[in-house]
PyMOL Python script that loads the backbone (N, CA, C, O; Angstrom):
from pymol import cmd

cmd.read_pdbstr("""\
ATOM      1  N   UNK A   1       2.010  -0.159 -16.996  1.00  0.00           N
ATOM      2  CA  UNK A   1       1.527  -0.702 -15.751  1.00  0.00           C
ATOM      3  C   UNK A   1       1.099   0.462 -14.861  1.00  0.00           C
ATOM      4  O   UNK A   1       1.562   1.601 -14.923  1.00  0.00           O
ATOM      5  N   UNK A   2       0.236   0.064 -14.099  1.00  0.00           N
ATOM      6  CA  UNK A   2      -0.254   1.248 -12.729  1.00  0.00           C
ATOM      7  C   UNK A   2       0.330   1.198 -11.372  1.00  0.00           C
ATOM      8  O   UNK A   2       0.470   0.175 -10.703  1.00  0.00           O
ATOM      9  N   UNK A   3       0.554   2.021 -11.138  1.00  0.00           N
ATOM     10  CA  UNK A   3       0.973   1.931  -9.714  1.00  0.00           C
ATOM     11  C   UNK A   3       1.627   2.872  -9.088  1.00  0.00           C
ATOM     12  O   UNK A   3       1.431   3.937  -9.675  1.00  0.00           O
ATOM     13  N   UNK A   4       2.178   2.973  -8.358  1.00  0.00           N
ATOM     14  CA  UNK A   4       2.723   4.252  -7.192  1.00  0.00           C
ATOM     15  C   UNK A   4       4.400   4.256  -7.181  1.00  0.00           C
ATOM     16  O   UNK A   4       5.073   3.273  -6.873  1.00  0.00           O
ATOM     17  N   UNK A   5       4.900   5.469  -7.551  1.00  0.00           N
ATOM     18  CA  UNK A   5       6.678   5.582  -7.640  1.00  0.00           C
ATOM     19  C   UNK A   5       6.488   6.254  -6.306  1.00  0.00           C
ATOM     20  O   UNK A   5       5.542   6.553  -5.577  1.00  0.00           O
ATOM     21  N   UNK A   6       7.734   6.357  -6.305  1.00  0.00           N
ATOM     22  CA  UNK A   6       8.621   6.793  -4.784  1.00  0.00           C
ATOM     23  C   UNK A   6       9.674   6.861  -5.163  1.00  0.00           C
ATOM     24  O   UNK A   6      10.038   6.145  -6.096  1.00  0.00           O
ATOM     25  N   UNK A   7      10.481   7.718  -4.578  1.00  0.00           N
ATOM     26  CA  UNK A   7      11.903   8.142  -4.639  1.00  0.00           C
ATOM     27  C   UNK A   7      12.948   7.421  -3.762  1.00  0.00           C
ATOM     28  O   UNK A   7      14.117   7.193  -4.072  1.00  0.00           O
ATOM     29  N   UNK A   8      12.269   7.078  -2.521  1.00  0.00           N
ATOM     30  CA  UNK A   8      12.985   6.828  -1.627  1.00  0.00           C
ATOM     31  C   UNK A   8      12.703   5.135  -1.276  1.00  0.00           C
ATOM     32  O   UNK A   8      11.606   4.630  -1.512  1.00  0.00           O
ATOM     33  N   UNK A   9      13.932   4.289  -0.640  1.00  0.00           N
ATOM     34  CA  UNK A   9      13.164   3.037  -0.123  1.00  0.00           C
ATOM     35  C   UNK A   9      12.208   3.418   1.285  1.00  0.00           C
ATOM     36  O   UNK A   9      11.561   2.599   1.937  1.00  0.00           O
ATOM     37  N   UNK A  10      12.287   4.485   1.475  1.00  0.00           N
ATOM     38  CA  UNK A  10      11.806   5.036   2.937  1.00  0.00           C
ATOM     39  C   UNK A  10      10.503   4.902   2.623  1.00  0.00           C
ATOM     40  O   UNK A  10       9.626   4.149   3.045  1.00  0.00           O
ATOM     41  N   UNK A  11      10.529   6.211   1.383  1.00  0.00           N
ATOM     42  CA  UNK A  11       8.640   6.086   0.984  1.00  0.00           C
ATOM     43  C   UNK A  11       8.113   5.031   1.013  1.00  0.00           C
ATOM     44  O   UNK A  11       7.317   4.658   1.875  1.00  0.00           O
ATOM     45  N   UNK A  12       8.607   4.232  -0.210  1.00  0.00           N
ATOM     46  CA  UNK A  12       7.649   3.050  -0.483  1.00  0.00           C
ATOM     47  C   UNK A  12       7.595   2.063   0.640  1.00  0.00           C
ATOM     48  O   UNK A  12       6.500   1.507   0.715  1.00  0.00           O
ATOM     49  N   UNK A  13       8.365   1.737   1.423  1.00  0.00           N
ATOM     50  CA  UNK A  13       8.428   1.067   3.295  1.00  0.00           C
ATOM     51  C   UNK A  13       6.916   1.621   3.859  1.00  0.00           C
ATOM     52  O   UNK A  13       5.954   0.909   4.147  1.00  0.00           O
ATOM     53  N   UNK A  14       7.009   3.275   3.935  1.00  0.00           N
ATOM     54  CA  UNK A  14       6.096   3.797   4.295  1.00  0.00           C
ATOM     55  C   UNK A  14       4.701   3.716   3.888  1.00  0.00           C
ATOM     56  O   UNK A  14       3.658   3.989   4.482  1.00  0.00           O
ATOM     57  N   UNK A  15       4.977   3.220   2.593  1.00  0.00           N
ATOM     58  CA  UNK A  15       3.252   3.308   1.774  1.00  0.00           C
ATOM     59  C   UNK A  15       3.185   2.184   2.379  1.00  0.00           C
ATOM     60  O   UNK A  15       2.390   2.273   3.315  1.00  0.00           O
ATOM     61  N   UNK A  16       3.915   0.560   2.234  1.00  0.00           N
ATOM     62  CA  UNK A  16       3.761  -0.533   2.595  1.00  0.00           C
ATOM     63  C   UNK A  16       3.171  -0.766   4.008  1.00  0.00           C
ATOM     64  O   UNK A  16       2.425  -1.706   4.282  1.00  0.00           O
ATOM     65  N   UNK A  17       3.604   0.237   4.921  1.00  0.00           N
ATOM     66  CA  UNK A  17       3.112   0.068   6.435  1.00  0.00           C
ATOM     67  C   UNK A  17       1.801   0.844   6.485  1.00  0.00           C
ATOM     68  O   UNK A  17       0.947   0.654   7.350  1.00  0.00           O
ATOM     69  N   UNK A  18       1.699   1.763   5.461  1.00  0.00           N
ATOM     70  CA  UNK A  18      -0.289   2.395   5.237  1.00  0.00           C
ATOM     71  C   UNK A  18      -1.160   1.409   4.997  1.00  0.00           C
ATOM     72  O   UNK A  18      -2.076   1.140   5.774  1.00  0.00           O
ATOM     73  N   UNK A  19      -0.870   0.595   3.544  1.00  0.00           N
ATOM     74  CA  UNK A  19      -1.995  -0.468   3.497  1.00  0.00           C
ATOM     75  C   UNK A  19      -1.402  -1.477   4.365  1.00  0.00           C
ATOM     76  O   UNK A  19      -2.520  -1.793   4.772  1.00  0.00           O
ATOM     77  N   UNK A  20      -0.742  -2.153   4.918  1.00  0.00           N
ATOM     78  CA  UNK A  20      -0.810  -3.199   5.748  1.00  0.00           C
ATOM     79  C   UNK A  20      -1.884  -2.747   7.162  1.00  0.00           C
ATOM     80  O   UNK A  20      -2.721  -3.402   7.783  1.00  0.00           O
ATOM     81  N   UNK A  21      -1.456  -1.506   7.276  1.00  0.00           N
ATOM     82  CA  UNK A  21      -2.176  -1.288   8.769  1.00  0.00           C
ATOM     83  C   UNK A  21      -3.794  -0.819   7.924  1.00  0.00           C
ATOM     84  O   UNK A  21      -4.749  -0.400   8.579  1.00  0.00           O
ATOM     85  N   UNK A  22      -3.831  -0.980   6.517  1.00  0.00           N
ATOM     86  CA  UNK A  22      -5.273  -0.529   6.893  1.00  0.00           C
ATOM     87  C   UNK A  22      -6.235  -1.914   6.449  1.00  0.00           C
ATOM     88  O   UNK A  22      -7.462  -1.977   6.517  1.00  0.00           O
ATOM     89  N   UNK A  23      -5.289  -2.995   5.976  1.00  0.00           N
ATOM     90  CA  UNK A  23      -5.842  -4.046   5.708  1.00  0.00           C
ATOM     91  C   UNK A  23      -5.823  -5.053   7.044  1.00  0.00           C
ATOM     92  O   UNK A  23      -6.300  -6.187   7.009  1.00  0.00           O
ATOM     93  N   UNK A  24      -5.079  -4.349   8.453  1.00  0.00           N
ATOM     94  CA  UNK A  24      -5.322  -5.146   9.536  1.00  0.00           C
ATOM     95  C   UNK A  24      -3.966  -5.996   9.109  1.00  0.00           C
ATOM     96  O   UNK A  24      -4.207  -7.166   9.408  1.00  0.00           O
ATOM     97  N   UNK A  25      -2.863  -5.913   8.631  1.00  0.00           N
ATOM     98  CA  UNK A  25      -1.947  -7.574   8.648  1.00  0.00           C
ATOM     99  C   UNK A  25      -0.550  -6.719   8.901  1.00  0.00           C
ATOM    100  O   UNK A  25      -0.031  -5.685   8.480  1.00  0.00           O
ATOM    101  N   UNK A  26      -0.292  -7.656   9.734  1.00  0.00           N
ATOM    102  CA  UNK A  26      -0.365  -9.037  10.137  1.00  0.00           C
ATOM    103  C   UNK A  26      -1.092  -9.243  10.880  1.00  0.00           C
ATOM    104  O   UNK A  26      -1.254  -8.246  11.584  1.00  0.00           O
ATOM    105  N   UNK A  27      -1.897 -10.327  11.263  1.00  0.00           N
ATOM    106  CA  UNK A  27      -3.611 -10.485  12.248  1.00  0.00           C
ATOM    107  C   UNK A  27      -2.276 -11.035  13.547  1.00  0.00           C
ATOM    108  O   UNK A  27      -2.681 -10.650  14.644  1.00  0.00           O
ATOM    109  N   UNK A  28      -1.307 -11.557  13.651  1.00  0.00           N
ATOM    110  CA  UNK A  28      -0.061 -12.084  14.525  1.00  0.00           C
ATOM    111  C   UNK A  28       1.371 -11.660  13.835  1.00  0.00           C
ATOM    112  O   UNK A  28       1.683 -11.184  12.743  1.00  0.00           O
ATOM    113  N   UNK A  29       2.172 -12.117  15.148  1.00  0.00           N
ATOM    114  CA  UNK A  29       3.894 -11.941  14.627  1.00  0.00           C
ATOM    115  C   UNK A  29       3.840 -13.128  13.733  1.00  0.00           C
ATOM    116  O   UNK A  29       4.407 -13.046  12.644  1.00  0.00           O
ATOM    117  N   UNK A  30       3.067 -14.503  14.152  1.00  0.00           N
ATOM    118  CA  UNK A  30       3.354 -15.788  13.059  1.00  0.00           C
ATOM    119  C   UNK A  30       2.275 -16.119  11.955  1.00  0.00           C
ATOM    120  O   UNK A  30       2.080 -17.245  11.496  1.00  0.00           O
ATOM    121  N   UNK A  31       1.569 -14.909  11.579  1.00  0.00           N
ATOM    122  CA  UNK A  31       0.526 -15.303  10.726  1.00  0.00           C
ATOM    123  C   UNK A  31       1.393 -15.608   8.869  1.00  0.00           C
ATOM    124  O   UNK A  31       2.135 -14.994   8.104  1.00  0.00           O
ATOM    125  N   UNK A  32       0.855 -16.596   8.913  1.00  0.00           N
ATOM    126  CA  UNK A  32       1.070 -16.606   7.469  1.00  0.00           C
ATOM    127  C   UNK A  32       1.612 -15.599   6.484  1.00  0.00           C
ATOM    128  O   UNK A  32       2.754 -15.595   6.022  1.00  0.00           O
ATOM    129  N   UNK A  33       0.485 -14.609   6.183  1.00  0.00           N
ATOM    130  CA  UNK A  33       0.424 -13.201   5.413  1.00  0.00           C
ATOM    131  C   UNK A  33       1.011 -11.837   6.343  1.00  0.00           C
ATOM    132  O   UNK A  33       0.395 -11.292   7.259  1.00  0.00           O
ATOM    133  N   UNK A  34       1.791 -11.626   6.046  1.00  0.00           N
ATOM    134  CA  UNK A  34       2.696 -10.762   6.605  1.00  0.00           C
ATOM    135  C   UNK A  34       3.050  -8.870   6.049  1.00  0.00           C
ATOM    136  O   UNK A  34       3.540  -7.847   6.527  1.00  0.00           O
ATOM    137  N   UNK A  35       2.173  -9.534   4.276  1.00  0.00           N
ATOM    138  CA  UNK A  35       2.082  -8.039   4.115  1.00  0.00           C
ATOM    139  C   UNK A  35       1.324  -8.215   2.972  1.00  0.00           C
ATOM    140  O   UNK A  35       1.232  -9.352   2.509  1.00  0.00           O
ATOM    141  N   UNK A  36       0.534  -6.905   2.216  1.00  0.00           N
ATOM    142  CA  UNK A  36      -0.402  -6.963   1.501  1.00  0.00           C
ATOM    143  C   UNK A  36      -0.258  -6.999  -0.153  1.00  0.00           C
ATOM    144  O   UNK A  36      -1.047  -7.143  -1.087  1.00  0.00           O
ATOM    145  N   UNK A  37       1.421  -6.754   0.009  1.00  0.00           N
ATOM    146  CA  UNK A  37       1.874  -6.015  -1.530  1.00  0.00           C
ATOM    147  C   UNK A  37       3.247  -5.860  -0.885  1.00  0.00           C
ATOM    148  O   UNK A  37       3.340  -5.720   0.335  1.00  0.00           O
ATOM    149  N   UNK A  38       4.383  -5.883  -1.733  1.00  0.00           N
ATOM    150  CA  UNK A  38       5.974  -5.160  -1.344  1.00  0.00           C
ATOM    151  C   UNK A  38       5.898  -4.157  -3.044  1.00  0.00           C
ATOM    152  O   UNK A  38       5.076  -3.893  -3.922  1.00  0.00           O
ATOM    153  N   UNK A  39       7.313  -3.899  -2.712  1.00  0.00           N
ATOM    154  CA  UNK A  39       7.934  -3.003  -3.374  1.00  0.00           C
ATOM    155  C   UNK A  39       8.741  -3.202  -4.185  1.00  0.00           C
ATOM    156  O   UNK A  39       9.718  -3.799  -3.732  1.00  0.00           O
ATOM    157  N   UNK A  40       8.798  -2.916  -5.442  1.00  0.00           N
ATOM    158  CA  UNK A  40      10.131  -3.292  -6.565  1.00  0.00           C
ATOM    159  C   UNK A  40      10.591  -2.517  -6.478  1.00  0.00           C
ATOM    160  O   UNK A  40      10.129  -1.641  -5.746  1.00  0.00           O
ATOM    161  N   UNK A  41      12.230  -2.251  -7.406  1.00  0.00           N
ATOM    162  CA  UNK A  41      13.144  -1.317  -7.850  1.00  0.00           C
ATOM    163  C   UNK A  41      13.100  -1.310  -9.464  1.00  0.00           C
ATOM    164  O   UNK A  41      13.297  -2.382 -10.037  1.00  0.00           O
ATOM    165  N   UNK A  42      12.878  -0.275 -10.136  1.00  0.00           N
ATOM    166  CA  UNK A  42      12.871  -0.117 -11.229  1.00  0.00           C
ATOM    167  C   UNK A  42      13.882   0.119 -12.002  1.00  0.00           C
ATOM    168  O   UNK A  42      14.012   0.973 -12.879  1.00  0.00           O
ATOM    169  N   UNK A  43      14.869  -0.993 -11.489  1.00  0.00           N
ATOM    170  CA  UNK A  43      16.537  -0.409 -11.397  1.00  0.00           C
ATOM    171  C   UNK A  43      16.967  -0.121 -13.560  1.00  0.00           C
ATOM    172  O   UNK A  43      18.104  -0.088 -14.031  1.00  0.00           O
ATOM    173  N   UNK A  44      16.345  -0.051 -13.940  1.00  0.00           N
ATOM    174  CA  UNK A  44      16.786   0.113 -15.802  1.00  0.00           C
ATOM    175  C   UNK A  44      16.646   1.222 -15.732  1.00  0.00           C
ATOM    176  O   UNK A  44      17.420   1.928 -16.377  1.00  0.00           O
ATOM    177  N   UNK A  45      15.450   1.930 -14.801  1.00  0.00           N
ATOM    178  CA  UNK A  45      14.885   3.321 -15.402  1.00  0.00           C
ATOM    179  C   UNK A  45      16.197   4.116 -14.583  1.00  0.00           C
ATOM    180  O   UNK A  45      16.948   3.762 -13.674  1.00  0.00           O
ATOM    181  N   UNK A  46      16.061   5.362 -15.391  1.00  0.00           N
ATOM    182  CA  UNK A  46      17.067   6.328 -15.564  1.00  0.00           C
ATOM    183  C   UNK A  46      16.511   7.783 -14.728  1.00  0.00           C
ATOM    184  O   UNK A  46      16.229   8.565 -15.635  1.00  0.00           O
ATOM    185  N   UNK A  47      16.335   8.226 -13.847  1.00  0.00           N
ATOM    186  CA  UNK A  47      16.767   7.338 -12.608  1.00  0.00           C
ATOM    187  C   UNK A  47      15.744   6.336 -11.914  1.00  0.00           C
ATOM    188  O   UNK A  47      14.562   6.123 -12.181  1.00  0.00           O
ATOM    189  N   UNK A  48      16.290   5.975 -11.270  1.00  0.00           N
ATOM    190  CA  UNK A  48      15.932   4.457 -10.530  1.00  0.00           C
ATOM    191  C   UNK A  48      14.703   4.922  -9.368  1.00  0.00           C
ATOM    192  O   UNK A  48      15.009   5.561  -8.361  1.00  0.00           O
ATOM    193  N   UNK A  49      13.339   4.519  -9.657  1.00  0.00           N
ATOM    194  CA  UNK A  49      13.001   4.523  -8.240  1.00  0.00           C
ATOM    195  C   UNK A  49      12.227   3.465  -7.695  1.00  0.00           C
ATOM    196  O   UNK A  49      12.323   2.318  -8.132  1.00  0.00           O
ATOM    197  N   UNK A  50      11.359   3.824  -6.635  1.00  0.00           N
ATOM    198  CA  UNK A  50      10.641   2.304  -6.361  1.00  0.00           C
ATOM    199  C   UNK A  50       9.125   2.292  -6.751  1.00  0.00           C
ATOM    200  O   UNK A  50       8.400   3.275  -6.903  1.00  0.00           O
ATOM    201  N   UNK A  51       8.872   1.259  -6.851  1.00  0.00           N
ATOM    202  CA  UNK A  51       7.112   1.146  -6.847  1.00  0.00           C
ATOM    203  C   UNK A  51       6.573   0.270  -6.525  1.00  0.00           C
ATOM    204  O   UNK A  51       7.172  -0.802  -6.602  1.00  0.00           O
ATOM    205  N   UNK A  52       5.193   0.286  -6.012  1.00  0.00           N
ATOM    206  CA  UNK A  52       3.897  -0.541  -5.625  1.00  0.00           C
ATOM    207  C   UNK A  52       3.454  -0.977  -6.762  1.00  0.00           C
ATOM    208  O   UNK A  52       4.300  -0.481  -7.505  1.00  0.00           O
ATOM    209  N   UNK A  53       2.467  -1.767  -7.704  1.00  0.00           N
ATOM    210  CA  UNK A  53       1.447  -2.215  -8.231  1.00  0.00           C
ATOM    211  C   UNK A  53       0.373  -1.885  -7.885  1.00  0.00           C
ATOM    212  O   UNK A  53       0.103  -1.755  -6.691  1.00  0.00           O
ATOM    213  N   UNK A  54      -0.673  -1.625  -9.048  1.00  0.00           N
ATOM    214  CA  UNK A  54      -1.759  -1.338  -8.289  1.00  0.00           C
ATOM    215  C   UNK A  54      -2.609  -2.463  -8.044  1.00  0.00           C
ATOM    216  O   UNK A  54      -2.392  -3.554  -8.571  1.00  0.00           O
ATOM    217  N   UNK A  55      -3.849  -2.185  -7.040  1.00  0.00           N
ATOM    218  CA  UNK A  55      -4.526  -2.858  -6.704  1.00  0.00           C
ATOM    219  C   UNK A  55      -5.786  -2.380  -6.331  1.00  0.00           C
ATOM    220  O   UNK A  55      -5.477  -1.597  -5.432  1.00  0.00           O
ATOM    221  N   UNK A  56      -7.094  -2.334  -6.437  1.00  0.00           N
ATOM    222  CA  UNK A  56      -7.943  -1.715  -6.015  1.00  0.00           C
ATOM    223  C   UNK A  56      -8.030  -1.321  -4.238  1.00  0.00           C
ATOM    224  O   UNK A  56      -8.262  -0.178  -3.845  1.00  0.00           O
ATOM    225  N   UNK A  57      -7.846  -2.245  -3.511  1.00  0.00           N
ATOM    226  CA  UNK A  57      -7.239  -2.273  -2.028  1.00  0.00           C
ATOM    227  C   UNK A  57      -6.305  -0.936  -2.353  1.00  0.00           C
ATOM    228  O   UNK A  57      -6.772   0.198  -2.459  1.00  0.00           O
ATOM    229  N   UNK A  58      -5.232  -1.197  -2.459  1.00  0.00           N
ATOM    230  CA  UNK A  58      -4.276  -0.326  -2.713  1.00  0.00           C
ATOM    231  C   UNK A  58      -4.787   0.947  -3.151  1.00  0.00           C
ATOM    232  O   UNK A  58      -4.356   2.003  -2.687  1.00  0.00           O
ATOM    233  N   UNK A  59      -5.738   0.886  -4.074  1.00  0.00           N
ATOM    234  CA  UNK A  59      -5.955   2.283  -4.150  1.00  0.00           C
ATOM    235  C   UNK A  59      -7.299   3.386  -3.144  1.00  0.00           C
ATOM    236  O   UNK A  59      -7.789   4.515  -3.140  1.00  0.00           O
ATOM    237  N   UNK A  60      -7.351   2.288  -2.536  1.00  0.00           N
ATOM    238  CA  UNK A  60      -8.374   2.738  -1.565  1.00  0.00           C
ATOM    239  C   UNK A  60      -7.538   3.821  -0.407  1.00  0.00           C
ATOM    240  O   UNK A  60      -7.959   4.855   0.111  1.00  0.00           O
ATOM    241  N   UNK A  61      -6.067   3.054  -0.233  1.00  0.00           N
ATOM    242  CA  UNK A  61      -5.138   3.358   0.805  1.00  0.00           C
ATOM    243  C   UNK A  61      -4.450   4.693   0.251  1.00  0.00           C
ATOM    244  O   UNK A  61      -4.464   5.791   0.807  1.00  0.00           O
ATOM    245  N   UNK A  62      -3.870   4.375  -0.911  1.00  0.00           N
ATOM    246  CA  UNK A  62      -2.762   5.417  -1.620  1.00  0.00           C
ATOM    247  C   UNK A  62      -3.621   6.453  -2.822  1.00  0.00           C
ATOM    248  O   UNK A  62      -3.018   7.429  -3.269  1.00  0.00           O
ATOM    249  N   UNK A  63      -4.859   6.192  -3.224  1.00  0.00           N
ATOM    250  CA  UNK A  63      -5.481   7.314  -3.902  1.00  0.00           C
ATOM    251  C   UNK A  63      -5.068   7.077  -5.050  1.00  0.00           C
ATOM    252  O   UNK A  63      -3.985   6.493  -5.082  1.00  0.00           O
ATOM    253  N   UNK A  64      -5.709   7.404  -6.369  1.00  0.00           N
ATOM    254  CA  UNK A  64      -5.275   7.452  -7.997  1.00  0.00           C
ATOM    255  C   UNK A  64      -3.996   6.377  -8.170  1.00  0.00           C
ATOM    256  O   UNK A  64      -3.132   6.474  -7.299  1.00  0.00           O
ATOM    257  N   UNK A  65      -3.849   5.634  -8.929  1.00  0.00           N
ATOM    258  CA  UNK A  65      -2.305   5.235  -9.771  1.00  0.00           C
ATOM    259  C   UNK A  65      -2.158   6.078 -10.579  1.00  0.00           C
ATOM    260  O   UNK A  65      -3.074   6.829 -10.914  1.00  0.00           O
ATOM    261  N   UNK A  66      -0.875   6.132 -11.099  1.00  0.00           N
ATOM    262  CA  UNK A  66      -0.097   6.971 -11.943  1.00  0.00           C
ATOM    263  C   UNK A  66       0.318   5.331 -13.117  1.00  0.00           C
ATOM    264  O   UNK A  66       0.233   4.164 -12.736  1.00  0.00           O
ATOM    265  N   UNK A  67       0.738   5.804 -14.511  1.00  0.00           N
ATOM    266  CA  UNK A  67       1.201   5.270 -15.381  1.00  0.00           C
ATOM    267  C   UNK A  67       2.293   4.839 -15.061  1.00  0.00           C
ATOM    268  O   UNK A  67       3.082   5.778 -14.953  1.00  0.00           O
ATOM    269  N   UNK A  68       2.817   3.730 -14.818  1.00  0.00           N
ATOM    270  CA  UNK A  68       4.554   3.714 -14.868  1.00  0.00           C
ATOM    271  C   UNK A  68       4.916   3.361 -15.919  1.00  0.00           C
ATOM    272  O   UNK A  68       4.265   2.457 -16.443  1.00  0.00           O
ATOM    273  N   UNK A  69       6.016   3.888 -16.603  1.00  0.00           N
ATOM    274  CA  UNK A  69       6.763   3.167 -18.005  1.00  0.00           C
ATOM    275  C   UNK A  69       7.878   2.676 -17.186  1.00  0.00           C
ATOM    276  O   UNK A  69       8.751   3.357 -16.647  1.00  0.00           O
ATOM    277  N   UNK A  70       7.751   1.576 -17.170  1.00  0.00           N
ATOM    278  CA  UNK A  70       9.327   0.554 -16.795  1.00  0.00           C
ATOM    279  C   UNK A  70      10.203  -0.383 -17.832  1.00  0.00           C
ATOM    280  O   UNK A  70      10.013  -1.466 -18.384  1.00  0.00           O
ATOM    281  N   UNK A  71      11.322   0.652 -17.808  1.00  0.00           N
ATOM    282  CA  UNK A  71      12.675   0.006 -18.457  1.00  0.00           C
ATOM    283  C   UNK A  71      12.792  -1.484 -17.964  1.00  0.00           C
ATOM    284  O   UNK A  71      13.282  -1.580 -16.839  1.00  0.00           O
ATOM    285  N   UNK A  72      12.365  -2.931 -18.714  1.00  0.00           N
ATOM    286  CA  UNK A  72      13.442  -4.178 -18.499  1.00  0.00           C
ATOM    287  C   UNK A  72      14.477  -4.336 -19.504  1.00  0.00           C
ATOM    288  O   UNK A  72      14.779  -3.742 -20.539  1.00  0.00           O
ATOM    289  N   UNK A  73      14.830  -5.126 -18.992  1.00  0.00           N
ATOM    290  CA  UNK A  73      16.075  -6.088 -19.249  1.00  0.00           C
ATOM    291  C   UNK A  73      15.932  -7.052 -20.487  1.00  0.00           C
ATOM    292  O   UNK A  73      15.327  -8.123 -20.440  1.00  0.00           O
ATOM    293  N   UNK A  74      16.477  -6.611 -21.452  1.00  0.00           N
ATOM    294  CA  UNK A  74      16.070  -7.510 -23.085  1.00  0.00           C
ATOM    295  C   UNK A  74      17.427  -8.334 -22.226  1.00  0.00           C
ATOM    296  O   UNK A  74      18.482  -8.086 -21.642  1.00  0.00           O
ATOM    297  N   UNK A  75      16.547  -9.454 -22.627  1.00  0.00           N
ATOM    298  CA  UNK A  75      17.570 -11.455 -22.555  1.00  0.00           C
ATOM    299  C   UNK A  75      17.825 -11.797 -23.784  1.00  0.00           C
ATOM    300  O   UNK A  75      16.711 -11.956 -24.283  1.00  0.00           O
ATOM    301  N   UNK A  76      18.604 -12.004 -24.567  1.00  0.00           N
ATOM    302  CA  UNK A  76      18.631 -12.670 -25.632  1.00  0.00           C
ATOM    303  C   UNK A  76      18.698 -14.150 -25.418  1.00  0.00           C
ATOM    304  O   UNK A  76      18.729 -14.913 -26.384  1.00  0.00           O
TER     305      UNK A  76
END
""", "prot")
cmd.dss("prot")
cmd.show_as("cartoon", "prot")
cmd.util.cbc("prot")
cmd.orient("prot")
């Protein structure tokens, strides 16, 4: 998958408040759409960090994706 790691929940908060403010949202405090994209935890991987998805938007804001290899969770 593509998309943007971060180390911190700080960072990725931070990337989240880059594209929101550059996509204009929230247009209100009660608008519907409230943000453009959030943030997962890649909690399997060894160590753990966070990431975005990419998105072309998104990459307009945050520049290049990077490869992520993400550890899930086998369900039997």
């Amino acid at each position: 998958m593509k998309g943007y790691k971060f180390t911190t929940e700080e960072a990725a908060q931070s990337a989240i408040a880059s594209i929101n403010l550059a996509a204009g949202i929230p247009k209100s405090p009660d608008a519907t759409t409230q943000t453009w994209t959030s943030y997962n935890v890649a909690e399997f991987n060894s160590p753990q960090f966070y990431y975005i998805g990419h998105d072309e938007f998104t990459e307009s804001v945050l520049g290049n994706p990077e490869e992520l290899n993400l550890i899930q969770e086998i369900i039997d």
